[in-house]
C-alpha positions as CSV (number, residue, x, y, z in Angstrom):
1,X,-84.5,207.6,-33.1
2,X,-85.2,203.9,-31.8
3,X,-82.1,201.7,-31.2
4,X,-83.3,198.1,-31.8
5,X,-81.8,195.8,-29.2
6,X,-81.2,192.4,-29.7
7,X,-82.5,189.9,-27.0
8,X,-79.9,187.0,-25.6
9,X,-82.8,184.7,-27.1
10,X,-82.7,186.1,-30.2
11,X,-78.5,186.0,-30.3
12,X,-78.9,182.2,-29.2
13,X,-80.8,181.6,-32.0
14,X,-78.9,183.1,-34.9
15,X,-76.1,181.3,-33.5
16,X,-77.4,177.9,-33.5
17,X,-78.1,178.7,-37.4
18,X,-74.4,179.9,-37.8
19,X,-73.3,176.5,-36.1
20,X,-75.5,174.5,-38.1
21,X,-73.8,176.5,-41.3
22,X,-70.2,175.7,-39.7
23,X,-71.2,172.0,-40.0
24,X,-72.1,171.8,-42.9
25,X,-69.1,173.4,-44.6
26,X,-67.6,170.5,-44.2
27,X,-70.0,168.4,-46.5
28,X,-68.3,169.2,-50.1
29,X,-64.8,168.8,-48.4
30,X,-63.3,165.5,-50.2
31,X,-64.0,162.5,-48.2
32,X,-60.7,161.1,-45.6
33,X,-59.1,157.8,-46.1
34,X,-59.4,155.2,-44.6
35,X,-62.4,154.7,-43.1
36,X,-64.5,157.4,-44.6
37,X,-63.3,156.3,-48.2
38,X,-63.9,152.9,-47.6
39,X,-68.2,153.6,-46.0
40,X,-68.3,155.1,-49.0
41,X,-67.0,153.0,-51.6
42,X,-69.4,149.9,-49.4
43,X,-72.8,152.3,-50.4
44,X,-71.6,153.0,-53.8
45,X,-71.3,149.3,-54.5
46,X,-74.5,148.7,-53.1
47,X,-76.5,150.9,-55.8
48,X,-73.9,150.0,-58.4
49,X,-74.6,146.2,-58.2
50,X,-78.5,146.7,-56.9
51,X,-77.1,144.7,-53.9
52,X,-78.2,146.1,-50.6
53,X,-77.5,142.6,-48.5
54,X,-74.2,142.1,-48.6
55,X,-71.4,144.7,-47.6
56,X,-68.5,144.5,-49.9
57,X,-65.1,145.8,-50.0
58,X,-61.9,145.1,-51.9
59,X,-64.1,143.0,-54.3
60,X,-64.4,141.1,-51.1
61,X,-67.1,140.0,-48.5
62,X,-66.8,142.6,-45.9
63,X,-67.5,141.8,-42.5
64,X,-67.3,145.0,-39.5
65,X,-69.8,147.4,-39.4
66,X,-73.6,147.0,-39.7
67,X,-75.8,148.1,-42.5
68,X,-78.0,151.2,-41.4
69,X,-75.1,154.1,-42.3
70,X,-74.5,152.3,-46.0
71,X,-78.3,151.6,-46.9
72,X,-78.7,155.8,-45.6
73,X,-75.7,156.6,-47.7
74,X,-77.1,154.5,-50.9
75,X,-80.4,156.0,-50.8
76,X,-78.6,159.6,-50.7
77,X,-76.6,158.2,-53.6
78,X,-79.7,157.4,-55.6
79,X,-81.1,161.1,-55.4
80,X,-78.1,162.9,-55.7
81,X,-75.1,161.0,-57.1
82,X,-71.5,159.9,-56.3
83,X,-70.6,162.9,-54.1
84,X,-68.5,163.8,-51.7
85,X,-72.3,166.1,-50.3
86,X,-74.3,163.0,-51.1
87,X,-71.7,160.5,-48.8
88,X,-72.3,163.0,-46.1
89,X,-75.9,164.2,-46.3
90,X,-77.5,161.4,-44.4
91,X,-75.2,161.5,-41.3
92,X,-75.2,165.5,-41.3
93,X,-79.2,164.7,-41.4
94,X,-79.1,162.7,-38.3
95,X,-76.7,165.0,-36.4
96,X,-79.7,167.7,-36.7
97,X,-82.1,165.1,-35.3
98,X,-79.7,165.1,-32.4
99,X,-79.7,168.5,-31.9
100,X,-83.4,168.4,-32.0
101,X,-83.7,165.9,-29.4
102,X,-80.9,167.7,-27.5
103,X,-83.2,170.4,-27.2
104,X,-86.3,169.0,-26.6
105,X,-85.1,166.9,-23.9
106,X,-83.0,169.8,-22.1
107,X,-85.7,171.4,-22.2
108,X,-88.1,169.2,-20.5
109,X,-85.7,168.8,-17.9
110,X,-84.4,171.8,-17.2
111,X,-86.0,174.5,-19.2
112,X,-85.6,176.5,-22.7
113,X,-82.3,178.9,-21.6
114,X,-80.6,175.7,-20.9
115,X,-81.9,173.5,-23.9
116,X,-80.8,176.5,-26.0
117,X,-77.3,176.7,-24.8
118,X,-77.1,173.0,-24.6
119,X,-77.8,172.8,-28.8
120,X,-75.1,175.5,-28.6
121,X,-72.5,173.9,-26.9
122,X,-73.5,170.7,-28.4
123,X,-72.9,171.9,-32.3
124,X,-70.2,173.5,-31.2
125,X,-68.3,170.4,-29.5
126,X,-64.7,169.8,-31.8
127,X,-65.3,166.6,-32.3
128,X,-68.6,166.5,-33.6
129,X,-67.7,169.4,-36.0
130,X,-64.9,166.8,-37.2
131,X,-67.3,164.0,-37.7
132,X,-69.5,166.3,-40.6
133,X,-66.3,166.5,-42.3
134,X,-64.4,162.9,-41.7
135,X,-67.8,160.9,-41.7
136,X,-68.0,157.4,-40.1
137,X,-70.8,156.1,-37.7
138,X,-70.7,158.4,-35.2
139,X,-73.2,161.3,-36.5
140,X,-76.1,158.5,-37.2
141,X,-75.3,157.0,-33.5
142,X,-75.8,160.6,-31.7
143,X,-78.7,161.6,-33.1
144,X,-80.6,158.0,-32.8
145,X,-79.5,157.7,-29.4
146,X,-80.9,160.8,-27.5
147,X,-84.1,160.5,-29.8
148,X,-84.5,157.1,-28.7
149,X,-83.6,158.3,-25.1
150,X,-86.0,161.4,-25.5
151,X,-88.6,158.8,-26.5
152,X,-88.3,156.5,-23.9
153,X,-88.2,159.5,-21.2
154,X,-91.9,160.0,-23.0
155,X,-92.9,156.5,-22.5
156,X,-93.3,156.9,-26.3
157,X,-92.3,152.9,-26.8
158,X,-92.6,152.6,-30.4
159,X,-90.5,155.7,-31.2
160,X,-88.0,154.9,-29.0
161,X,-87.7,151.2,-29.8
162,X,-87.1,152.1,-33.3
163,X,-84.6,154.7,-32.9
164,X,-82.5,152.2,-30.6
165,X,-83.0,149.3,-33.2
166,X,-81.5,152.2,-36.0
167,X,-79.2,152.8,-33.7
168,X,-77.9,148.8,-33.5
169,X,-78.0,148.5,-37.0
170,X,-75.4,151.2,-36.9
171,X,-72.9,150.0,-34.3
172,X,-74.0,146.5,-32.6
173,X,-75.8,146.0,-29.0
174,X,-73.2,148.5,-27.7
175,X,-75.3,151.1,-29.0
176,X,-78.0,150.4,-26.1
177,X,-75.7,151.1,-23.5
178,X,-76.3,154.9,-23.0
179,X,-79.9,154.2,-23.6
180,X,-80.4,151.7,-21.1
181,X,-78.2,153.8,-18.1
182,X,-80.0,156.8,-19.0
183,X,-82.6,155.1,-17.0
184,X,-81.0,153.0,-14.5
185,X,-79.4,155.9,-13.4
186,X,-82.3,157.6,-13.3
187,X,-84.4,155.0,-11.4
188,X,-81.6,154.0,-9.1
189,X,-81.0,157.2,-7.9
190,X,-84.2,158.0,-7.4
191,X,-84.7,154.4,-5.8
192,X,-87.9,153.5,-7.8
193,X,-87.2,150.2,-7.9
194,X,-90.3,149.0,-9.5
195,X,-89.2,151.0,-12.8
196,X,-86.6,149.1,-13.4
197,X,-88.9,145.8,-13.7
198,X,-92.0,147.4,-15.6
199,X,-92.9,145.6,-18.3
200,X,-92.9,148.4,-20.7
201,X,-88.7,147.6,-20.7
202,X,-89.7,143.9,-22.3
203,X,-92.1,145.5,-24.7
204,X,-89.7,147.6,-25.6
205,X,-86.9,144.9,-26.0
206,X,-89.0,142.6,-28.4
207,X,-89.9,145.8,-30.3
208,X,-85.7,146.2,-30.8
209,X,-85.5,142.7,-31.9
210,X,-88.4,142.5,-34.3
211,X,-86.9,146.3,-36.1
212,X,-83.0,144.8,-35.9
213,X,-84.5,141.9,-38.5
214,X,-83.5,143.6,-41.6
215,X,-79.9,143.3,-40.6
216,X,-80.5,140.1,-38.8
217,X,-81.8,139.2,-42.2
218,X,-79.0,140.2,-44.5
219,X,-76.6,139.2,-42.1
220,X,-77.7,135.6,-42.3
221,X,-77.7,135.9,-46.5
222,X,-74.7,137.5,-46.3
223,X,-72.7,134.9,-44.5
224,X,-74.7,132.5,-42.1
225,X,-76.2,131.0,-45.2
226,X,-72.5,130.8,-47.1
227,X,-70.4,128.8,-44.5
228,X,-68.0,128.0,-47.1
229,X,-67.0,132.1,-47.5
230,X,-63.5,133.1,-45.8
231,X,-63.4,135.8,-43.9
232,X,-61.0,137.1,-41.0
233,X,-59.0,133.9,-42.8
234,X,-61.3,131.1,-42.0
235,X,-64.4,129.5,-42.9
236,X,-68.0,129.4,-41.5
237,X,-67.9,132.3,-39.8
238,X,-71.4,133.4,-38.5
239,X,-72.6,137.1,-39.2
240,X,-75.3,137.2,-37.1
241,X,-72.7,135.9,-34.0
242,X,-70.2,138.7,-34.8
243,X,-73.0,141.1,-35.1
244,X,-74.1,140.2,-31.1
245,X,-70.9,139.1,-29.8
246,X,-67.0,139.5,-31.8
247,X,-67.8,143.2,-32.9
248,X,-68.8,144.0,-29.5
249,X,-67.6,142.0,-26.4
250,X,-64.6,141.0,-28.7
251,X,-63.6,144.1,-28.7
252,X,-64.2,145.1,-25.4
253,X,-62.6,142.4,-24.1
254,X,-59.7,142.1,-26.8
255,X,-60.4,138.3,-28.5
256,X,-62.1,139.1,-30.7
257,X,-60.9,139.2,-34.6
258,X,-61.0,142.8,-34.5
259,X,-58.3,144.0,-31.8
260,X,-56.7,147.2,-29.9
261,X,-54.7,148.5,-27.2
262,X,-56.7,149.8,-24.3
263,X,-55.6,152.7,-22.2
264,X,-57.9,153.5,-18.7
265,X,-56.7,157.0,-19.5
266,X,-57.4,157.8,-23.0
267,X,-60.9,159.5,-22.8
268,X,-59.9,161.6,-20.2
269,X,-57.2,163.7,-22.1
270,X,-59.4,163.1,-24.9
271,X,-62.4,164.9,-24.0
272,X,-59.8,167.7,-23.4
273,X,-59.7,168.6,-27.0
274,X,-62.7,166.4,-28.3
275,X,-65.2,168.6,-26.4
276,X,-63.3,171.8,-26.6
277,X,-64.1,174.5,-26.4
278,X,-66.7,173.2,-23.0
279,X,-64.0,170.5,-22.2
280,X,-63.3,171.8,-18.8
281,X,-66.1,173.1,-17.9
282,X,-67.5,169.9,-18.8
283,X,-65.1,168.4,-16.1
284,X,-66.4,171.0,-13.2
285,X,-70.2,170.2,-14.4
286,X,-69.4,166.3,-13.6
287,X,-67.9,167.4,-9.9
288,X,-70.8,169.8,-9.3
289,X,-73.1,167.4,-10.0
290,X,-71.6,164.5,-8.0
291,X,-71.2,167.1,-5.4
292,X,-74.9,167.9,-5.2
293,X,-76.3,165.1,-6.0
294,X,-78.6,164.6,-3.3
295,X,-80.5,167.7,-4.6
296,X,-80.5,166.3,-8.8
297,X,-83.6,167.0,-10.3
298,X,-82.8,163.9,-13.2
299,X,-79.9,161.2,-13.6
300,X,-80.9,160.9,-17.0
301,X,-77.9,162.5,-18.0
302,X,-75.1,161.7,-15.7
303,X,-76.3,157.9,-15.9
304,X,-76.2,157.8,-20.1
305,X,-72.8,159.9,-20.3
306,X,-70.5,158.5,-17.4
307,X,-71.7,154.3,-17.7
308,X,-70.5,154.9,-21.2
309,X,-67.3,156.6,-20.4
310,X,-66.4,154.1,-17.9
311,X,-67.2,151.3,-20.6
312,X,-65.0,152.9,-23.2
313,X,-61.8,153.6,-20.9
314,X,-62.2,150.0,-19.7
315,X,-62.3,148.6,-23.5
316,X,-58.8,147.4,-25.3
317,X,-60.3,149.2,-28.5
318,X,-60.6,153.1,-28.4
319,X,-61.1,155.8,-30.6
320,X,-61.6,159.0,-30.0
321,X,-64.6,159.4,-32.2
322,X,-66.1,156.8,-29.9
323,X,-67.4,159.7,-27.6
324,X,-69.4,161.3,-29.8
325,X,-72.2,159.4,-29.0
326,X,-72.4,160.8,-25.6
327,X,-72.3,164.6,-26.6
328,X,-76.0,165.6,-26.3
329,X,-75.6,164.1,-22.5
330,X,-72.3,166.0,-22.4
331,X,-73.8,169.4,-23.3
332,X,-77.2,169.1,-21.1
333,X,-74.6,168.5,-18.1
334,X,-72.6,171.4,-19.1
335,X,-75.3,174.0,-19.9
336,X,-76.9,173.2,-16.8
337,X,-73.8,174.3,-14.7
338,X,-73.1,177.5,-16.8
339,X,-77.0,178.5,-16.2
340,X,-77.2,177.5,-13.0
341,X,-74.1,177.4,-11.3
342,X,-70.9,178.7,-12.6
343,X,-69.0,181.6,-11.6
344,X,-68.8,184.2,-14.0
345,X,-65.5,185.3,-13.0
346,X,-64.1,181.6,-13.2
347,X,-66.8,181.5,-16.1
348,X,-65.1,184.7,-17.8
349,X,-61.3,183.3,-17.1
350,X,-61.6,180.0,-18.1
351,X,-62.9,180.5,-21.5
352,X,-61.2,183.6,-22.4
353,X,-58.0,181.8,-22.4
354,X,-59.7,179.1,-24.1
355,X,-60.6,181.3,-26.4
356,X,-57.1,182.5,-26.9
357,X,-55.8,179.5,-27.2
358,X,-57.9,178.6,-30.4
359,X,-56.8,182.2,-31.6
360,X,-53.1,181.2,-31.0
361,X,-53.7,177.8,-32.8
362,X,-55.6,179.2,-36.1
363,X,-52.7,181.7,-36.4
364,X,-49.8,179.0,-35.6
365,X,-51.2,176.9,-38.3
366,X,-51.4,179.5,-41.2
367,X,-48.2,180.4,-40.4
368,X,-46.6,176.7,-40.3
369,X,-49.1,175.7,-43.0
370,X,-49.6,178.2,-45.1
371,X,-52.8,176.9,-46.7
372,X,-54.2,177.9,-50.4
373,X,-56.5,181.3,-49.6
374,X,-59.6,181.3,-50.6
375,X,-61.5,184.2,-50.5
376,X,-64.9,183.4,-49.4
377,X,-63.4,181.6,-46.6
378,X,-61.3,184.5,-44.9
379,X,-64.2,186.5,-45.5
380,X,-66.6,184.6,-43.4
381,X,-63.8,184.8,-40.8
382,X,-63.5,188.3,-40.8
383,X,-67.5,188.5,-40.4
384,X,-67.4,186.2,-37.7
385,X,-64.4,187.9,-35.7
386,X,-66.3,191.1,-36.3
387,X,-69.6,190.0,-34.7
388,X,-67.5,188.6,-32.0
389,X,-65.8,192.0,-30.8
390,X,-69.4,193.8,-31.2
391,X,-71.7,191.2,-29.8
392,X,-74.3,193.2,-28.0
393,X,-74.9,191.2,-24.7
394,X,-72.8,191.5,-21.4
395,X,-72.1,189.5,-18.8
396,X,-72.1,185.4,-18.6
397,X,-74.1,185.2,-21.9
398,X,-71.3,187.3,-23.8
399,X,-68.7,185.4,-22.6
400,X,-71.0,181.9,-23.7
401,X,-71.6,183.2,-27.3
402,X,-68.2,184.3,-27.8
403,X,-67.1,181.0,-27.0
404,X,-69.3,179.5,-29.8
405,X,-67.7,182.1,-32.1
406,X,-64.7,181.3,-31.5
407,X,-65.3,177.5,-32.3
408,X,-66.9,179.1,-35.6
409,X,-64.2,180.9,-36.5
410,X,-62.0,178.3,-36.1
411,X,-63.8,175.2,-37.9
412,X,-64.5,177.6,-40.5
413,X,-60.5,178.1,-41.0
414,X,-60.1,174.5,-40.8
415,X,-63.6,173.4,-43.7
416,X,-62.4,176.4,-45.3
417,X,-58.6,177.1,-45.6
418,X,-57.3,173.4,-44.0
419,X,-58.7,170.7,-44.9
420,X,-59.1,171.0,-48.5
421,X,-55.7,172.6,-48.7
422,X,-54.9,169.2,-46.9
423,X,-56.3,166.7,-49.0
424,X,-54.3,168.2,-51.8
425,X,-51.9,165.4,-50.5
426,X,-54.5,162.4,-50.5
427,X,-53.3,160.7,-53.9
428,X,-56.0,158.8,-54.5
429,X,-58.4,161.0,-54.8
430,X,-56.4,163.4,-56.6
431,X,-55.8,160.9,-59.1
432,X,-59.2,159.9,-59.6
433,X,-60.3,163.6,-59.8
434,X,-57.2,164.4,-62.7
435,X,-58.2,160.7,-64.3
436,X,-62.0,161.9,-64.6
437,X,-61.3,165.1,-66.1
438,X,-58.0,163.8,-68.4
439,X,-58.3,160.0,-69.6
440,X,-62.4,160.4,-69.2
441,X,-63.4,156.5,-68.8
442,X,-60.5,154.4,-68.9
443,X,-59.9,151.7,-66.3
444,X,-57.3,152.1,-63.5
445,X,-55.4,149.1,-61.5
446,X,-54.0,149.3,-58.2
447,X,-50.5,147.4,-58.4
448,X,-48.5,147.7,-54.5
449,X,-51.0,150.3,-53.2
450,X,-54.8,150.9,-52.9
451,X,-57.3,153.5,-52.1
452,X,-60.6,153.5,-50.9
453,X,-60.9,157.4,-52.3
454,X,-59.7,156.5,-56.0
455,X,-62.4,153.9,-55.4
456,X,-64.9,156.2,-54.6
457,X,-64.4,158.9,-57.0
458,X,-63.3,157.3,-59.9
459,X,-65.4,157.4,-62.6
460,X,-64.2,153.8,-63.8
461,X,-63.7,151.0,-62.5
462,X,-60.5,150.0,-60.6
463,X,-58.9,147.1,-60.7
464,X,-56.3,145.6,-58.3
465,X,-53.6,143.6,-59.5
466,X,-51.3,141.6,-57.9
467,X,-49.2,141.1,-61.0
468,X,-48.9,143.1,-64.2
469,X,-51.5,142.1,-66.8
470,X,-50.8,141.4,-70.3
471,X,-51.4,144.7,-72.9
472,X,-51.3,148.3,-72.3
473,X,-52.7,149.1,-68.9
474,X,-53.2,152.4,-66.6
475,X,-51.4,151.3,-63.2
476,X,-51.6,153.6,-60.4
477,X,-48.7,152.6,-57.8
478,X,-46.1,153.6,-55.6
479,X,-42.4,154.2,-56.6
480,X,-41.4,150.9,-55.3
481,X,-43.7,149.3,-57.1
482,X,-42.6,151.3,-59.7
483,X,-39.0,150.8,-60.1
484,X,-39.6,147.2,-59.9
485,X,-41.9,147.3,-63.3
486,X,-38.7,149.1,-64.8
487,X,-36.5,146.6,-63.7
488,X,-38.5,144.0,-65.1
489,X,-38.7,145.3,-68.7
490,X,-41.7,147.0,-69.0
491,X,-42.1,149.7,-70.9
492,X,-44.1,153.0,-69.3
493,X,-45.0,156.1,-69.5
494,X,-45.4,158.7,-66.3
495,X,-48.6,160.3,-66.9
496,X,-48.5,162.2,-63.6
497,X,-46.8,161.9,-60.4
498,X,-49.3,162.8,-57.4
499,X,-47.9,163.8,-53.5
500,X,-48.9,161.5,-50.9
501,X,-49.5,161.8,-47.2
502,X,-52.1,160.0,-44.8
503,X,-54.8,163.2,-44.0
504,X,-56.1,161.3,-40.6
505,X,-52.6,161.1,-39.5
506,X,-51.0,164.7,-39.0
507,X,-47.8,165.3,-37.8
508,X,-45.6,168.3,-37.3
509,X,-43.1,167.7,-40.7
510,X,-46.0,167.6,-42.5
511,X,-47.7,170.3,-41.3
512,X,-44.6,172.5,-41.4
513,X,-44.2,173.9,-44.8
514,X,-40.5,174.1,-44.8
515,X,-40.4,170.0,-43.8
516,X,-43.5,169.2,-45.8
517,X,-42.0,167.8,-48.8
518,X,-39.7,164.9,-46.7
519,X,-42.8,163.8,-45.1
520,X,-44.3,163.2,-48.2
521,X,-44.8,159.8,-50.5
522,X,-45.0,159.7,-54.4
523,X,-48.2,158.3,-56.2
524,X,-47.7,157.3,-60.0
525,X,-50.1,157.1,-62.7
526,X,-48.5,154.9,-65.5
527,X,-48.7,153.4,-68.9
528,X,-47.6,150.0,-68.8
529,X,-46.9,148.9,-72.5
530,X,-45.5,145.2,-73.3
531,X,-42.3,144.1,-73.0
């Protein structure tokens, strides 16, 4: 009788698959307010009105992010519809390019085992499992930045300038920074001087500049050419200066029109559950490194990811998402400790309670929760938690891959069992989703409240009013809003009364089921009559 044996390679492998599965489970989920909603409701104007210049929102000139994530999210729009799968698509698209280029570049620099287990721990990093569900910028940044990095490593100049220039038409300038200390580090460590002069780093410049026209170019249309438009609550306000300076070292430096609170701290607890289940190890691969420097085959890495942590933590204007960006550089580090250097009793300690802890936590919230089951769901867990008791490989390498099953099994509860359970409570979707199917077509006005999600999903327009209009009218509103309507002598009608809670914002009385309904707002669909 022959016992077929699996090979580590061939476990790696599978699992990468199962990761990439993971992600995207989260691509029919609804799409989060604020900022998700409102990226999408930007694209969706864009093909509605053929305008793919000018970025608007609130029926208003719209003035924050730049253009490459909506024009992506259009053209998804124009093949497959207003979807919550066709919002996401693009950016789920690019996070594969980024595990591509994760591997591709690990691999030249280290070898397959750890390019492998890089991919791994990169697809299996919390945050970046977060950002194929709550999509913003952050999955078109990762994967454009290592490819361009990759490129640029390959002295491939036309590649990697274009990736870079995608990747400013996503964020800003800011976007170059890992790119450009990827190799400073590299060549300063390594004291070749000369590199950091060639000329192939002007070339490569003027190739940015000429790709970055297109949103040079509607930036200009868009407001440059309009100085009499208000936006930010004043006149002749230059796009193309934002784009290069207030969206960037405004923020950084906290005068611009766009403003935060910095704290130096903030990315380092962050990365605690951001990067989990790696996080610490992640923290011991950054010692080891600075440790044994002197004997660093690349700085490629350590230059891209710490420059750009050290930027962040010094800006007045974090978010946790922020990071993402600097995950493939995050996952080379850490992969090349675990292969290389890391204790597998430490190794076998550190992880298992890591690992118990995300048990602890999937449990704590269906129990506190208590989430709608769905069947398909808990059976994927139970597969998963199966193949994690009998995975068939010993040693470091068990302990690794059951550390990516664990993140499985968990992101699967939350795409699966949480989220959508979750967004139950996001009104304005829900209302657009009970409009569709009940009132098929007619119009809806915003009065007190809006939302980017009824927006998006509403197959109608919506209106926003500051006043009540004259004739019968479908108002969607809050109950202060509401009760003042009554009080001034209009006649309505409650069509239905939705639950209301901000998703991105959990907290413990809403997640509690026995507290859950004081935490909550009410949402009102109405028919206005006369007086």
């Amino acid at each position: 009788m022959t016992v077929y044996s699996i090979s580590e390679k061939q476990v790696c492998r599978i699992m990468i698959g199962v990761l990439i599965f993971m992600h995207m489970t989260g691509l029919p989920i609804t799409i989060m307010e604020p900022d998700g909603a409102l990226y999408a409701g930007i694209a969706k104007h864009m093909v509605q009105h053929h305008d793919y210049l000018n970025l608007v929102a609130d029926g208003h000139d719209w003035l924050d992010k730049p253009h490459f994530p909506f024009w992506m999210a259009a053209l998804s729009y124009l093949l497959f519809g207003f979807t919550s799968f066709s919002y996401k698509l693009p950016a789920f698209l690019f996070l594969l390019l980024g595990v591509v280029y994760t591997y591709r570049f690990a691999k030249d620099l280290y070898g397959d085992k750890v390019a492998l287990w890089a991919v791994c721990i990169f697809l299996s990093a919390e945050h970046l499992v977060i950002s194929s569900t709550d999509v913003r910028a952050e999955p078109y940044l990762t994967g454009l930045i290592i490819a361009s990095v990759y490129h640029l490593y390959k002295r491939q100049l036309l590649w990697g300038a274009s990736f870079a220039a995608c990747a400013v038409m996503t964020k800003g300038p800011f976007a170059l920074v890992p790119i450009g200390f990827a190799f400073i580090g590299q060549y300063m460590c390594t004291r070749q001087w000369k590199e950091l002069f060639h000329w192939r780093w002007l070339v490569a410049g003027l190739l940015i500049l000429v790709f970055i026209t297109p949103e040079l170019y509607a930036l200009y249309q868009q407001f440059d050419a309009h100085p009499e438009k208000v936006v930010f609550g004043q006149t002749d306000v230059s796009g193309i200066r934002f784009f290069f300076w207030d969206s960037q070292f405004g923020r950084f430096m906290n005068n611009g029109p766009i403003r935060g609170h910095g704290d130096p701290s903030f990315f380092l607890h962050t990365v605690l559950w951001a990067f989990l289940p790696w996080s610490l190890l992640l923290y011991v691969a950054v010692v080891n490194f600075i440790r044994k420097r002197r004997s660093a085959t690349e700085y490629y890495c350590i230059g891209a990811a710490l420059s750009t942590f050290l930027l962040f933590s010094l800006s007045k204007f974090q978010l946790p998402h922020y990071l993402n960006i600097i995950f493939p550089f995050f996952a080379i580090l850490t992969s090349k400790y675990i292969v290389e250097d890391v204790r597998e009793k430490f190794f076998r300690i550190t992880q298992h309670i890591l690992i118990g802890i995300m048990g602890v936590a999937i449990i704590a919230i269906w129990a506190f929760y208590r989430p709608e089951i769905h069947f398909w769901a808990v059976g994927l867990i139970v597969m998963m938690i199966a193949a994690f008791i009998w995975l068939p490989l010993t040693g470091t390498p068990r302990v690794f891959f059951r550390t990516c099953m664990a993140g499985v099994v968990l992101n699967l509860f939350l795409n699966g069992l949480f989220y959508p359970d979750v967004l139950r409570y996001q009104s304005g979707s829900t209302a657009a989703f009970y409009a569709n199917k009940e009132l098929k077509g007619g119009a809806i006005g915003c009065y007190g409240v809006n939302s980017y999600a009824m927006e998006y999903y509403l197959d109608a327009p919506l209106l926003r009013y500051d006043t009540i209009p004259g004739g019968p009218s479908l108002i969607f509103t809050n109950m202060e809003h509401r009760d003042s309507i009554i009080a001034r002598g209009y006649q309505i009608r409650e069509i239905k009364t939705f639950s209301q809670f901000p998703v991105t914002r959990l907290d413990l009385q809403f997640v509690n089921f026995f507290t859950r309904k004081s935490a909550l707002d009410k949402r009102f669909l109405l028919l206005v009559e006369t007086f």
